[in-house]
Each structure stands twice: as structure tokens, then as C-alpha cells.
PDB file of N, CA, C and O in Angstrom:
ATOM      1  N   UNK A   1       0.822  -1.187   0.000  1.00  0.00           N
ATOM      2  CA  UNK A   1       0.000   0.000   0.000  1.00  0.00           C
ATOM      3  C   UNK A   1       0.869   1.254   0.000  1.00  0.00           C
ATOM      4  O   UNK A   1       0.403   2.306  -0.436  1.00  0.00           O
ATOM      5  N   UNK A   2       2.485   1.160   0.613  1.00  0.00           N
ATOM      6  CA  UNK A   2       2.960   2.688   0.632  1.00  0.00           C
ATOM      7  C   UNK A   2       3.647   2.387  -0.762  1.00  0.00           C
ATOM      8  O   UNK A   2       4.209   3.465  -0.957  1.00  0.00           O
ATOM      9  N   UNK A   3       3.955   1.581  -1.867  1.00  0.00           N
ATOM     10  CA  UNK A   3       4.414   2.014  -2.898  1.00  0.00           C
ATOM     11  C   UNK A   3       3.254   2.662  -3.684  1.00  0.00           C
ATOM     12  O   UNK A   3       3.587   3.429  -4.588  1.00  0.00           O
ATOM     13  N   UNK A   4       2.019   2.473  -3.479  1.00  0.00           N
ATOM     14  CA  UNK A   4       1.171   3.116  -3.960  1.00  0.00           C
ATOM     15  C   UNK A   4       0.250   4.334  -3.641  1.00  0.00           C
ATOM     16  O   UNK A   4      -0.419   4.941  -4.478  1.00  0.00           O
ATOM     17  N   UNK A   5       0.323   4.631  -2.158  1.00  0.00           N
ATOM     18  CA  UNK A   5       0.506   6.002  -1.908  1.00  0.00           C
ATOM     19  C   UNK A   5       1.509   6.483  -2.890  1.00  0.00           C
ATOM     20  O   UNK A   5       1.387   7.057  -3.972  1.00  0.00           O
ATOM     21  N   UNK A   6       2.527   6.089  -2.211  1.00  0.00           N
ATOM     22  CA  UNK A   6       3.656   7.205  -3.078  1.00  0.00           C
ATOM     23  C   UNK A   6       3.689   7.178  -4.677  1.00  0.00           C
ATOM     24  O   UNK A   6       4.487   7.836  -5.345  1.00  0.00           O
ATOM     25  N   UNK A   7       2.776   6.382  -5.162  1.00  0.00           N
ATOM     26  CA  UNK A   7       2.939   6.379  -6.740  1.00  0.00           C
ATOM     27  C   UNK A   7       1.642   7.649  -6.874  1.00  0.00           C
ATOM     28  O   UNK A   7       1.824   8.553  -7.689  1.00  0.00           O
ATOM     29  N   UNK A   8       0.618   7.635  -6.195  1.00  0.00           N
ATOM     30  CA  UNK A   8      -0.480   8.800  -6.021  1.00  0.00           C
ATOM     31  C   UNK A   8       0.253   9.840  -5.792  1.00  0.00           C
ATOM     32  O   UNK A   8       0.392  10.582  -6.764  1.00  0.00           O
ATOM     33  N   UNK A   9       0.906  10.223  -4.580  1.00  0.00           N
ATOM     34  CA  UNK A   9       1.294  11.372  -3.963  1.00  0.00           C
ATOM     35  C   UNK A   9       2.333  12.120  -5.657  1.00  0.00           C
ATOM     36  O   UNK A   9       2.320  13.318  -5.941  1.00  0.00           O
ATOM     37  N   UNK A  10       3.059  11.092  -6.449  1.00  0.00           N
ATOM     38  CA  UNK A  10       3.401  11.615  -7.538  1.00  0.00           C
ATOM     39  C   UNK A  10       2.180  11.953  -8.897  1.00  0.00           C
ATOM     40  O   UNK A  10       2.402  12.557  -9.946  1.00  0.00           O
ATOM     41  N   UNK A  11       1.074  11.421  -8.498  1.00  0.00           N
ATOM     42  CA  UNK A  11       0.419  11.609  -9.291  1.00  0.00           C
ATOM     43  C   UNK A  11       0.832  10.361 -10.774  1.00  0.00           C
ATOM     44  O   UNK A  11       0.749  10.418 -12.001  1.00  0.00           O
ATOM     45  N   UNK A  12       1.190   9.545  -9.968  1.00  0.00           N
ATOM     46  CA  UNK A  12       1.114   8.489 -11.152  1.00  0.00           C
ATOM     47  C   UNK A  12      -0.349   7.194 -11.210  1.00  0.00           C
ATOM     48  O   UNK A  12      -0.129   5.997 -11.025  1.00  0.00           O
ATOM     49  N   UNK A  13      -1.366   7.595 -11.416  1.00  0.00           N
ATOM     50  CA  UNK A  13      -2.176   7.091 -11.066  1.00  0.00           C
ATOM     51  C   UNK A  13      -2.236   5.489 -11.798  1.00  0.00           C
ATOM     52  O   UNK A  13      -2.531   4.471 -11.171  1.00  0.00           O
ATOM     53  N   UNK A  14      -1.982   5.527 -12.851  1.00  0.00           N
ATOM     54  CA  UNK A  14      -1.766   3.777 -13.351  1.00  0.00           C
ATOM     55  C   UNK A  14      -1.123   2.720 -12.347  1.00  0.00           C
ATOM     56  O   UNK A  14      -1.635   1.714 -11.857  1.00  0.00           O
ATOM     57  N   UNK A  15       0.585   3.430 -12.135  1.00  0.00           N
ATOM     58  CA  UNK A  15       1.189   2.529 -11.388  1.00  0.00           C
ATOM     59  C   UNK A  15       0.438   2.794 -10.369  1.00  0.00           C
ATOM     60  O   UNK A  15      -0.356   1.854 -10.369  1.00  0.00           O
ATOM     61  N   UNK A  16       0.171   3.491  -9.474  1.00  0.00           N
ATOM     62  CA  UNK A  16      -0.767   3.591  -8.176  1.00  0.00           C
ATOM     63  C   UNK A  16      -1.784   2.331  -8.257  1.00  0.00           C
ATOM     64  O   UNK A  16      -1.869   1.526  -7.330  1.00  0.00           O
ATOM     65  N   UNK A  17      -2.484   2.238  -9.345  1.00  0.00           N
ATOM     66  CA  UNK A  17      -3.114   1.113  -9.343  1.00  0.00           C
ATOM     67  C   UNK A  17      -2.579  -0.184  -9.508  1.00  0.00           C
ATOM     68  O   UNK A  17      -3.038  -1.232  -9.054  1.00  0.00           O
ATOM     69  N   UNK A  18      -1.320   0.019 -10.367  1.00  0.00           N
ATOM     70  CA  UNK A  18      -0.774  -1.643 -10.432  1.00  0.00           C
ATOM     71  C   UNK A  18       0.073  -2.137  -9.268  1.00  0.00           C
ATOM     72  O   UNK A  18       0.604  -3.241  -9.143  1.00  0.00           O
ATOM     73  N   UNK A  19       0.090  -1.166  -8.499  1.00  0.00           N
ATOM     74  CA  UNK A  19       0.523  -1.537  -7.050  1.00  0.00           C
ATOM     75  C   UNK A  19      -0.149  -2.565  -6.176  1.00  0.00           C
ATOM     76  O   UNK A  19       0.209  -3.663  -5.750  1.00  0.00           O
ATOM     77  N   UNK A  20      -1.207  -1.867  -6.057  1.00  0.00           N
ATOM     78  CA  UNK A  20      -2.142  -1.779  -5.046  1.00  0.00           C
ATOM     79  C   UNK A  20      -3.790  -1.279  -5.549  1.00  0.00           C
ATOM     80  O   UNK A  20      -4.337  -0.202  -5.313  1.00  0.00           O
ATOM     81  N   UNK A  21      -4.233  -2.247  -6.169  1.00  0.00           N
ATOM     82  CA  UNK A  21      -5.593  -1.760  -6.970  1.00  0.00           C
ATOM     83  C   UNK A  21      -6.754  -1.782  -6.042  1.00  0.00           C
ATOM     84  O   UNK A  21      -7.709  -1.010  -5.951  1.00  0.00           O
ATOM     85  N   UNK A  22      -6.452  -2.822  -5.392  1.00  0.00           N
ATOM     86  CA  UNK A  22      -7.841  -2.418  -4.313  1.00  0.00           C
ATOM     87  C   UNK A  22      -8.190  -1.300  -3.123  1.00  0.00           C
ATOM     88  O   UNK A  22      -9.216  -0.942  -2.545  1.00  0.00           O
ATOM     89  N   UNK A  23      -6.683  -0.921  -3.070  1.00  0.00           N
ATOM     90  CA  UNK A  23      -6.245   0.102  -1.934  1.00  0.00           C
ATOM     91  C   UNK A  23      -6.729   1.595  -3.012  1.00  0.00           C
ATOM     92  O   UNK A  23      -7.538   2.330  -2.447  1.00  0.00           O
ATOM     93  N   UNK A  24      -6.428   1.910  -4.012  1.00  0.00           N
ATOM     94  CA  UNK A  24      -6.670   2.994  -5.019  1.00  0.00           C
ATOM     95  C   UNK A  24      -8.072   2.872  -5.223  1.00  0.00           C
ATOM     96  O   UNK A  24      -8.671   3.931  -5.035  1.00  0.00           O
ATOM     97  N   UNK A  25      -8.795   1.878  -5.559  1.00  0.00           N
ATOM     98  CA  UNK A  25      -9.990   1.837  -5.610  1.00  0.00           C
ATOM     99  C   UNK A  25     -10.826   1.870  -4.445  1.00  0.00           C
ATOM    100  O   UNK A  25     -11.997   1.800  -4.818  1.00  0.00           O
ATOM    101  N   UNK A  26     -10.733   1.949  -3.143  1.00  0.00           N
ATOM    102  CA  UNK A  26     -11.132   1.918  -1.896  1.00  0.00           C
ATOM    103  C   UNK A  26     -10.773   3.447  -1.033  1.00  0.00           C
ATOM    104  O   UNK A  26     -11.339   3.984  -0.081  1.00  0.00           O
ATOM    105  N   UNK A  27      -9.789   3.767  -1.704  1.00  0.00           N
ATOM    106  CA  UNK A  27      -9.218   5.107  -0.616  1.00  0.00           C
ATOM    107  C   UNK A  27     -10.139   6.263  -0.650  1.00  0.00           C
ATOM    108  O   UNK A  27     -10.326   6.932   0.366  1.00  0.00           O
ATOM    109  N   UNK A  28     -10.842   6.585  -2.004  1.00  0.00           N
ATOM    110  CA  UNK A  28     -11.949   7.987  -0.873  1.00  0.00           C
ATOM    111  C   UNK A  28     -13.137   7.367  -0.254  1.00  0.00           C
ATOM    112  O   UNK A  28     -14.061   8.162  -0.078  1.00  0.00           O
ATOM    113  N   UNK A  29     -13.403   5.857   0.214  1.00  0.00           N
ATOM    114  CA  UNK A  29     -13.989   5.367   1.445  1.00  0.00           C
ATOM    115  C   UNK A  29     -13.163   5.628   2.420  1.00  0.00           C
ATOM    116  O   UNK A  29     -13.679   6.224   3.366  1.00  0.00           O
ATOM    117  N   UNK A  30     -12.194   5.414   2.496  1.00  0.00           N
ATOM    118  CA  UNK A  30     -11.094   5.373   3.829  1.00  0.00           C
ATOM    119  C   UNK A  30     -10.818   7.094   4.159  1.00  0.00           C
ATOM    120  O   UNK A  30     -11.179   7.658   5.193  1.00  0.00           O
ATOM    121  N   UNK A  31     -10.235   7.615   3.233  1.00  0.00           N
ATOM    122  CA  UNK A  31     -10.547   9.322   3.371  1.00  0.00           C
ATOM    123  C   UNK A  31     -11.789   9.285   3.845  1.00  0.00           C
ATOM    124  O   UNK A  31     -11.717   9.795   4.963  1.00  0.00           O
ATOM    125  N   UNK A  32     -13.080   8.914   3.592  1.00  0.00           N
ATOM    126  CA  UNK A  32     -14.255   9.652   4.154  1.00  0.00           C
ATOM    127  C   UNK A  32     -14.256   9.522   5.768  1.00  0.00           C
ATOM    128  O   UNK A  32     -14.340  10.326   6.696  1.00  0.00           O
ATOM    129  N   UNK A  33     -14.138   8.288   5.665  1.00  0.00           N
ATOM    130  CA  UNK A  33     -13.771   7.886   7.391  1.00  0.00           C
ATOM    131  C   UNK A  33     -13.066   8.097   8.082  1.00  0.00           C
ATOM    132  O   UNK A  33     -13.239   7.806   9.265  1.00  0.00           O
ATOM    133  N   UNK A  34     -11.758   8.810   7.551  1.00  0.00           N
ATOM    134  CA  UNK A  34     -10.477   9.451   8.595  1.00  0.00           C
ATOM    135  C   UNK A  34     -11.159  10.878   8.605  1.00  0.00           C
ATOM    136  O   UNK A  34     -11.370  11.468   9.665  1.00  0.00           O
ATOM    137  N   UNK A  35     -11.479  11.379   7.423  1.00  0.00           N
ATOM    138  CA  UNK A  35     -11.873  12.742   7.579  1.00  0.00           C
ATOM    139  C   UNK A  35     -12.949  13.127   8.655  1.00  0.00           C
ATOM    140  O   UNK A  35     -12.680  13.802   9.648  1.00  0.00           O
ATOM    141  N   UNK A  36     -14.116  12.661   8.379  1.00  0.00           N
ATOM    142  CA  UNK A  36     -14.974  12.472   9.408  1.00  0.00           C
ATOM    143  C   UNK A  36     -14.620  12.083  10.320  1.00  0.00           C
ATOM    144  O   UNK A  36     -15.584  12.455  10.990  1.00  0.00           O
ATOM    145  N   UNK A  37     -13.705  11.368  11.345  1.00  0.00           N
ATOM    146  CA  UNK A  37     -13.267  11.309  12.542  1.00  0.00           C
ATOM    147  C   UNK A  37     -12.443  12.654  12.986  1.00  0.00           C
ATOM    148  O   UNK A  37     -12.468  13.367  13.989  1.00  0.00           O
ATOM    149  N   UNK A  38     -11.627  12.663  11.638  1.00  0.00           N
ATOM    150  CA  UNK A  38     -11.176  14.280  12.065  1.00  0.00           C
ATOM    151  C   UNK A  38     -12.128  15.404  12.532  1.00  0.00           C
ATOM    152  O   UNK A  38     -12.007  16.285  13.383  1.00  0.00           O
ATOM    153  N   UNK A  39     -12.993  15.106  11.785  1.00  0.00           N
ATOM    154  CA  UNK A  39     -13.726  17.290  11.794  1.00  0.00           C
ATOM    155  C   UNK A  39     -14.881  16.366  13.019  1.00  0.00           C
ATOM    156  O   UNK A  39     -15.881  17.066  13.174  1.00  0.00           O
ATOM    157  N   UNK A  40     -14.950  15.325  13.688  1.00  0.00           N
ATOM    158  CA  UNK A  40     -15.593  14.928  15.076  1.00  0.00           C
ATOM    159  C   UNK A  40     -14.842  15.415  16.097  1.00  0.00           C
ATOM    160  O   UNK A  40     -15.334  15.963  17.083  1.00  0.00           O
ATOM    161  N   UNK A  41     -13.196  15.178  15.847  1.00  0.00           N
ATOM    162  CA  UNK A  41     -12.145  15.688  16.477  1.00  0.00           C
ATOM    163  C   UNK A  41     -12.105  17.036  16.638  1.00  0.00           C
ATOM    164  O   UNK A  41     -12.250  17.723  17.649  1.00  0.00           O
ATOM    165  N   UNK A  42     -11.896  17.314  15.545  1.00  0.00           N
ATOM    166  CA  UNK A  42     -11.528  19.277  15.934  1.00  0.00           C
ATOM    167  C   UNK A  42     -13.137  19.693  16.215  1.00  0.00           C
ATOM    168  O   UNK A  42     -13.197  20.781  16.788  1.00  0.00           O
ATOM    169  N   UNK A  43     -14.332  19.148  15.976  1.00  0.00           N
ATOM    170  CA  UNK A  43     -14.854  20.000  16.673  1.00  0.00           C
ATOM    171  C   UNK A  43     -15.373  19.590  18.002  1.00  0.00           C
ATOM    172  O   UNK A  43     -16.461  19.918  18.476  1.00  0.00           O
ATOM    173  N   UNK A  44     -14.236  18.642  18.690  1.00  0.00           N
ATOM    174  CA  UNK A  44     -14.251  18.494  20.060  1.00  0.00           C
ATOM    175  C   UNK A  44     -15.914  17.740  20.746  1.00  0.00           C
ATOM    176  O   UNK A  44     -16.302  17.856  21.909  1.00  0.00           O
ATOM    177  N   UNK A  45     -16.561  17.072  19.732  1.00  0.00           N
ATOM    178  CA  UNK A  45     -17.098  16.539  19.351  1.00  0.00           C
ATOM    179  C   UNK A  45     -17.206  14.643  19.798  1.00  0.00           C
ATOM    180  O   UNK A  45     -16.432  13.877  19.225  1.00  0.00           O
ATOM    181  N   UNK A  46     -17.995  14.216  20.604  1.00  0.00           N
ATOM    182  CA  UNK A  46     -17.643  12.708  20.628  1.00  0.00           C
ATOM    183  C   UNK A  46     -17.929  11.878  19.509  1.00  0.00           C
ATOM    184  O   UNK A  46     -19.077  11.891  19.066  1.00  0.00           O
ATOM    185  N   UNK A  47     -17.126  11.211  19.022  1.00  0.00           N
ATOM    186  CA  UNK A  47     -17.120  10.221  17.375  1.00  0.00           C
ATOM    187  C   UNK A  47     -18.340   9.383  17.597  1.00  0.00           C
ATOM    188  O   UNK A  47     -18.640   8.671  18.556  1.00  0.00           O
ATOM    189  N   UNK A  48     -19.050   9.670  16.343  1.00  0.00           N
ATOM    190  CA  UNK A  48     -20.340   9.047  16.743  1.00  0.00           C
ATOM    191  C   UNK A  48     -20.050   7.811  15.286  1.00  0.00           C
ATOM    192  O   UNK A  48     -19.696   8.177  14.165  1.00  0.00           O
ATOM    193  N   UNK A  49     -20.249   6.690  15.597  1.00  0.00           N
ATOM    194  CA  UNK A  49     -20.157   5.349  14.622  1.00  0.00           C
ATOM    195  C   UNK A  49     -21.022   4.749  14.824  1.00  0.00           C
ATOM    196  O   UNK A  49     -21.368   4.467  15.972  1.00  0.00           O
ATOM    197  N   UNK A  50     -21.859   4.231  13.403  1.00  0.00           N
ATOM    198  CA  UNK A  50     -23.213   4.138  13.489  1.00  0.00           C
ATOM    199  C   UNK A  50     -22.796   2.641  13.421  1.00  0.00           C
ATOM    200  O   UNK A  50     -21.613   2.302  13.467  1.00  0.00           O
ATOM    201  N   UNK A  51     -23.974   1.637  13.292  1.00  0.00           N
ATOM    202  CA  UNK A  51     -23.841   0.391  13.101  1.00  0.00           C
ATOM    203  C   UNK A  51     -23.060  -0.066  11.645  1.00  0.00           C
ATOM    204  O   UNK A  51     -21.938  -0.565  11.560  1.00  0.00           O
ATOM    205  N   UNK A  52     -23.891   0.221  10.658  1.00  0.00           N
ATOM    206  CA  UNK A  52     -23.693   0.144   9.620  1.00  0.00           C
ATOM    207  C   UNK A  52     -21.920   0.606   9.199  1.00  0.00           C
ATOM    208  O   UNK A  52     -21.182  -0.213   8.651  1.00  0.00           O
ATOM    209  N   UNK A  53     -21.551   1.725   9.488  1.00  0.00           N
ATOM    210  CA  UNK A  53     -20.105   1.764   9.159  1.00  0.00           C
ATOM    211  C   UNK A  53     -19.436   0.594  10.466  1.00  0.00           C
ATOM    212  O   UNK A  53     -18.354   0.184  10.046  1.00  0.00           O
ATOM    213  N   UNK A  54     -19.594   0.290  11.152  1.00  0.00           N
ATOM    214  CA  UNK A  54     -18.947  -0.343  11.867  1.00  0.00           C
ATOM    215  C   UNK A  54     -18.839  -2.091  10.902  1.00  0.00           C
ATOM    216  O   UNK A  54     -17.809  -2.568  10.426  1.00  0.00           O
ATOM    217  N   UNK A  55     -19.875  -2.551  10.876  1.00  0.00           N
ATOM    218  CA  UNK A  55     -20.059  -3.404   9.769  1.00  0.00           C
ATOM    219  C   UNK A  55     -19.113  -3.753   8.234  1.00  0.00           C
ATOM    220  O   UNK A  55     -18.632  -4.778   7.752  1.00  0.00           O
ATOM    221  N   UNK A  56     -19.179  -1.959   7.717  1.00  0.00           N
ATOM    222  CA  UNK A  56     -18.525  -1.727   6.919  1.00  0.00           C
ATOM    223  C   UNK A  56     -17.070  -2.102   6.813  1.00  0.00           C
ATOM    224  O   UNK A  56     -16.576  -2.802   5.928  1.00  0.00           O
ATOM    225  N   UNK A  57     -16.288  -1.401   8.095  1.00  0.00           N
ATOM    226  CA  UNK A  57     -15.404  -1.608   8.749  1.00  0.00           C
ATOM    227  C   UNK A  57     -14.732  -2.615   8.586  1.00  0.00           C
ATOM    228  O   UNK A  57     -13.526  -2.649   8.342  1.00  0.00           O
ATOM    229  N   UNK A  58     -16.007  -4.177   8.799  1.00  0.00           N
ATOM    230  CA  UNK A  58     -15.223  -5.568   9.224  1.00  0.00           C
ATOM    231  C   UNK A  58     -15.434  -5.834   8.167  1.00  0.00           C
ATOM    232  O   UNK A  58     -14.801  -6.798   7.738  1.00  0.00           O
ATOM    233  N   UNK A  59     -16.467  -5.097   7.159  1.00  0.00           N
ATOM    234  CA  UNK A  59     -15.840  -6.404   5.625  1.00  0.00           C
ATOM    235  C   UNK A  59     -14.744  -5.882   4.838  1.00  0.00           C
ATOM    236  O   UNK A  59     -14.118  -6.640   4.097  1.00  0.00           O
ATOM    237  N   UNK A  60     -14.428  -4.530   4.943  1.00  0.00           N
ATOM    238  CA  UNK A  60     -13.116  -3.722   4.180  1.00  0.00           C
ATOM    239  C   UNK A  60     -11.760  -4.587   4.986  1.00  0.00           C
ATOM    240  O   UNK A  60     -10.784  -4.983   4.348  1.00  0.00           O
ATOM    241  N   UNK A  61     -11.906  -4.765   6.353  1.00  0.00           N
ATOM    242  CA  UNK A  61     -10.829  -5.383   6.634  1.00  0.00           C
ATOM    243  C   UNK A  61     -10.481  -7.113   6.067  1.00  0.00           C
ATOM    244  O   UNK A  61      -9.376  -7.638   5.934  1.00  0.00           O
ATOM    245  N   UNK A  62     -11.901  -7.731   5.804  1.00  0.00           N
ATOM    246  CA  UNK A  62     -11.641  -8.732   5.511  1.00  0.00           C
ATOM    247  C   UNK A  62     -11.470  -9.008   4.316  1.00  0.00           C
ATOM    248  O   UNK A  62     -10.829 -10.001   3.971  1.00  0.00           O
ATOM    249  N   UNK A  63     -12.135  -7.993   3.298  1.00  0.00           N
ATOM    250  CA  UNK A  63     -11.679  -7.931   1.967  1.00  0.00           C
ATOM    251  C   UNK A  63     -10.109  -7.691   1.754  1.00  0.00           C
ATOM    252  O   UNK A  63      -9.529  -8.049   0.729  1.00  0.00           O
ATOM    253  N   UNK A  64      -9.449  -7.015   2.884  1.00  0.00           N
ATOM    254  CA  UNK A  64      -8.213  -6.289   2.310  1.00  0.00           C
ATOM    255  C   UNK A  64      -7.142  -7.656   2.944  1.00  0.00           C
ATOM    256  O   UNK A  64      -6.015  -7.525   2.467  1.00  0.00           O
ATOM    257  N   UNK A  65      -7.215  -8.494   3.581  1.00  0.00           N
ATOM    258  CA  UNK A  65      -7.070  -9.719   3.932  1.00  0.00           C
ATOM    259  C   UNK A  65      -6.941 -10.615   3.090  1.00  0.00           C
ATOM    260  O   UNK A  65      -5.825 -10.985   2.724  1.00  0.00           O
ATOM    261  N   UNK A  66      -8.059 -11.129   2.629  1.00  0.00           N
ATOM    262  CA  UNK A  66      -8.688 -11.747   1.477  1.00  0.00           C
ATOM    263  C   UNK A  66      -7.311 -11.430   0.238  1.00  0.00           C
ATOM    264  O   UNK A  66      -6.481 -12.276  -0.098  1.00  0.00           O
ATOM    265  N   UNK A  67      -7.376 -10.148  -0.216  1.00  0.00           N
ATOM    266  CA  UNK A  67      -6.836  -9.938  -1.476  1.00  0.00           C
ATOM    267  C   UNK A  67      -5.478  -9.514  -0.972  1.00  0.00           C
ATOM    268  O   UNK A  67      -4.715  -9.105  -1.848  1.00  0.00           O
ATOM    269  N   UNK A  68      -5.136  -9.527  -0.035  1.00  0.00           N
ATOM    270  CA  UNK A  68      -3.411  -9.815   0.797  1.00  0.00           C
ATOM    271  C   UNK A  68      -3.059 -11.404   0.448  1.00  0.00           C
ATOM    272  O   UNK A  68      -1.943 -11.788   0.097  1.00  0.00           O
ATOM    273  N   UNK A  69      -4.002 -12.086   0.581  1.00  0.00           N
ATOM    274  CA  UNK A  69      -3.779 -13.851   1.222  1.00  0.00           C
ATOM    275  C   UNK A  69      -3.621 -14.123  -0.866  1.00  0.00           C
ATOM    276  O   UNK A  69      -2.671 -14.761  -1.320  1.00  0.00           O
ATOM    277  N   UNK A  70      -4.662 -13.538  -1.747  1.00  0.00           N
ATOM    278  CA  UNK A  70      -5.059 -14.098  -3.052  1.00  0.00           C
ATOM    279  C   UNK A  70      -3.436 -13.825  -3.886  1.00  0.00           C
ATOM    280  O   UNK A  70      -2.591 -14.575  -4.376  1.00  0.00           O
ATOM    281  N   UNK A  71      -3.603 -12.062  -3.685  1.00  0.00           N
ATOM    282  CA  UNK A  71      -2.438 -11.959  -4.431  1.00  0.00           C
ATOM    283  C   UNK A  71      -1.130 -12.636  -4.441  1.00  0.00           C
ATOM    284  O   UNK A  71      -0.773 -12.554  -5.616  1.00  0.00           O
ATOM    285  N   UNK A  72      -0.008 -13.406  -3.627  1.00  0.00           N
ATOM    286  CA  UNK A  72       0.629 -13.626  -2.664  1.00  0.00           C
ATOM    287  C   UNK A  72       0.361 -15.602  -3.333  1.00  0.00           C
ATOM    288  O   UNK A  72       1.278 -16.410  -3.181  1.00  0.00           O
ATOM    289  N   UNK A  73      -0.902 -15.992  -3.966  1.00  0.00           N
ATOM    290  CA  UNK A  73      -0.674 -17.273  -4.628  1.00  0.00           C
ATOM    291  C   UNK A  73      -0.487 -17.146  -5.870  1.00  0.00           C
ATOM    292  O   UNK A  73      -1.049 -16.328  -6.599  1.00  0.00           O
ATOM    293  N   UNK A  74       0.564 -18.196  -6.276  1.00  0.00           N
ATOM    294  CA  UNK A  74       0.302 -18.406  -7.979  1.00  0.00           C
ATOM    295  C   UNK A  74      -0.881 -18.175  -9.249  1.00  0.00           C
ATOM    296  O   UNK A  74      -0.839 -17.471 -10.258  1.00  0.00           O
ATOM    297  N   UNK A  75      -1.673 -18.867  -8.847  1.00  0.00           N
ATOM    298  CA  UNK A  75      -3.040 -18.606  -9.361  1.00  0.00           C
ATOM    299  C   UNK A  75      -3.591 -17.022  -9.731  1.00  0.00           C
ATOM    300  O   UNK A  75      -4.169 -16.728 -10.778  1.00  0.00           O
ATOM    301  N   UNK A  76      -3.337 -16.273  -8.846  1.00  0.00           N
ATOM    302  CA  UNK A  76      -3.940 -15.156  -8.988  1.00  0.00           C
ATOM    303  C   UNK A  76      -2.704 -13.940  -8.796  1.00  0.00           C
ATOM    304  O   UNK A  76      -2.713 -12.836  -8.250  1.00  0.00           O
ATOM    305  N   UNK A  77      -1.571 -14.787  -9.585  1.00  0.00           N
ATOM    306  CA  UNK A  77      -0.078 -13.404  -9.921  1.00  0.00           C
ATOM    307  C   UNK A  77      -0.772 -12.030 -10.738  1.00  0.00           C
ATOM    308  O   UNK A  77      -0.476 -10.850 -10.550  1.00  0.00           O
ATOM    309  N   UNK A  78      -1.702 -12.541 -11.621  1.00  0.00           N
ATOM    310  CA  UNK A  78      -2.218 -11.372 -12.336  1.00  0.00           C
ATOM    311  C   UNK A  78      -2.476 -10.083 -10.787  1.00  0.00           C
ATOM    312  O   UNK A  78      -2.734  -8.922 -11.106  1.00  0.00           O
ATOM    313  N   UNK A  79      -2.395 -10.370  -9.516  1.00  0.00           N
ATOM    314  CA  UNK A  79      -2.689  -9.527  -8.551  1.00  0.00           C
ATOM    315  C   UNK A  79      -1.748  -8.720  -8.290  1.00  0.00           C
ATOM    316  O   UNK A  79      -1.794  -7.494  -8.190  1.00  0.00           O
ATOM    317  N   UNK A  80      -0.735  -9.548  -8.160  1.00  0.00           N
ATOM    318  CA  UNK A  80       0.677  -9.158  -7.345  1.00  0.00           C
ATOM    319  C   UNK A  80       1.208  -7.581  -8.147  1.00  0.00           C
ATOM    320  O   UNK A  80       0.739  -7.126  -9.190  1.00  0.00           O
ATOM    321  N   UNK A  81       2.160  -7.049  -7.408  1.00  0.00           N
ATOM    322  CA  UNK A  81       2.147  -5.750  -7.900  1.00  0.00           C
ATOM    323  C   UNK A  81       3.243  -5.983  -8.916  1.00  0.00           C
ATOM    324  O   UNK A  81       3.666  -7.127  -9.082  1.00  0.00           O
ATOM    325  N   UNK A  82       3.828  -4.751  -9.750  1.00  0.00           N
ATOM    326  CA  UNK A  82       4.087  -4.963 -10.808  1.00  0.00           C
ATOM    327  C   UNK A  82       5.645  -4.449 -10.353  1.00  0.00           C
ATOM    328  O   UNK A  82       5.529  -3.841  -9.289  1.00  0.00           O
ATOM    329  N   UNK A  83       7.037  -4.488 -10.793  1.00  0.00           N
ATOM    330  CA  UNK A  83       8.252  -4.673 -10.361  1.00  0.00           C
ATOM    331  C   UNK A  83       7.977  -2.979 -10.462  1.00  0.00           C
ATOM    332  O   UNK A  83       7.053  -2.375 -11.006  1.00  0.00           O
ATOM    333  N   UNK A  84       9.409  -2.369  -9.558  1.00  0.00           N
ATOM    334  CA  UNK A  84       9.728  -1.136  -9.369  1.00  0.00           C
ATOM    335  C   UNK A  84      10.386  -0.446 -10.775  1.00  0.00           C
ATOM    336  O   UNK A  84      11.387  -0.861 -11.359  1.00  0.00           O
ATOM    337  N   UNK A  85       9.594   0.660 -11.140  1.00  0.00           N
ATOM    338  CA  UNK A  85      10.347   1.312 -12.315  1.00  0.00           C
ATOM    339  C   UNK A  85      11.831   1.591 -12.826  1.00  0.00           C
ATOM    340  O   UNK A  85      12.457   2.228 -11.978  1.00  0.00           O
ATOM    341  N   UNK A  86      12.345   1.389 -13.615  1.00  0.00           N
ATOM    342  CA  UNK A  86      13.716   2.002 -13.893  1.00  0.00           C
ATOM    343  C   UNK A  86      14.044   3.200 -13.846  1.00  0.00           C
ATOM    344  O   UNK A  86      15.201   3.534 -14.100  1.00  0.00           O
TER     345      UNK A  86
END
């Protein structure tokens, strides 16, 4: 996931994805949810988490599991990330 931040933070959005495609395709869910804990934060505010994102929560983690455990077999190399640029 941080070679593909950092392929975003350059604004290389392809490799960003051939990094890490589910992490690129998932991150303005994850932004929504850090952000919103933030502006609960600054406005001093107690974090209110409803059922439903909590839910959310446990299948993003188990999806991101899941496609940790997939990529990582033979079968499904088409996953694995793609070698570091020259």
C-alpha cells in the first residue's frame, strides 16, 4: 500500500493502481472515514459510529485480507504488484 501512496502522492495514477488496486480503488472510502473522525475531532465533538459503518469496517478489513492472502498465490499473480520502475 505505501508504494502506492507514493505512486499517487506523484500523481502516477496507473502505477498507483498496479501496485495496489484495491487500496486505489477503496481510498476515498477510507478518506471519508479518517476525515470524518477528524472534523468529530476538531470539533471536540464525541465520534459518533453508526452500526452500519462499523459493519462496513469488518468487511473492508476482511476484503483487504482476502486480497493480501489471493495476491501472494500463484493462481492469482495477475494480482501481485508490478516490479519497481527504472
Amino acid at each position: 500500500m505505501f508504494r502506492s501512496l507514493l505512486s499517487l502522492s506523484q500523481l502516477q495514477f496507473y502505477q498507483a493502481f498496479r501496485y495496489n488496486a484495491l487500496f486505489v480503488i477503496l481510498l476515498p472510502l477510507i478518506v471519508f472515514f479518517l476525515g470524518r473522525a477528524a472534523y468529530d475531532y476538531l470539533q471536540n465533538r464525541p465520534s459518533r459510529t453508526y452500526r452500519w459503518e462499523l459493519v462496513l469496517c469488518i468487511i473492508l478489513i476482511i476484503i483487504f485480507l482476502i486480497f493480501g492472502i489471493l495476491r501472494n498465490l500463484p493462481a492469482f499473480s495477475f494480482l501481485a504488484p508490478t516490479p519497481l520502475p527504472a
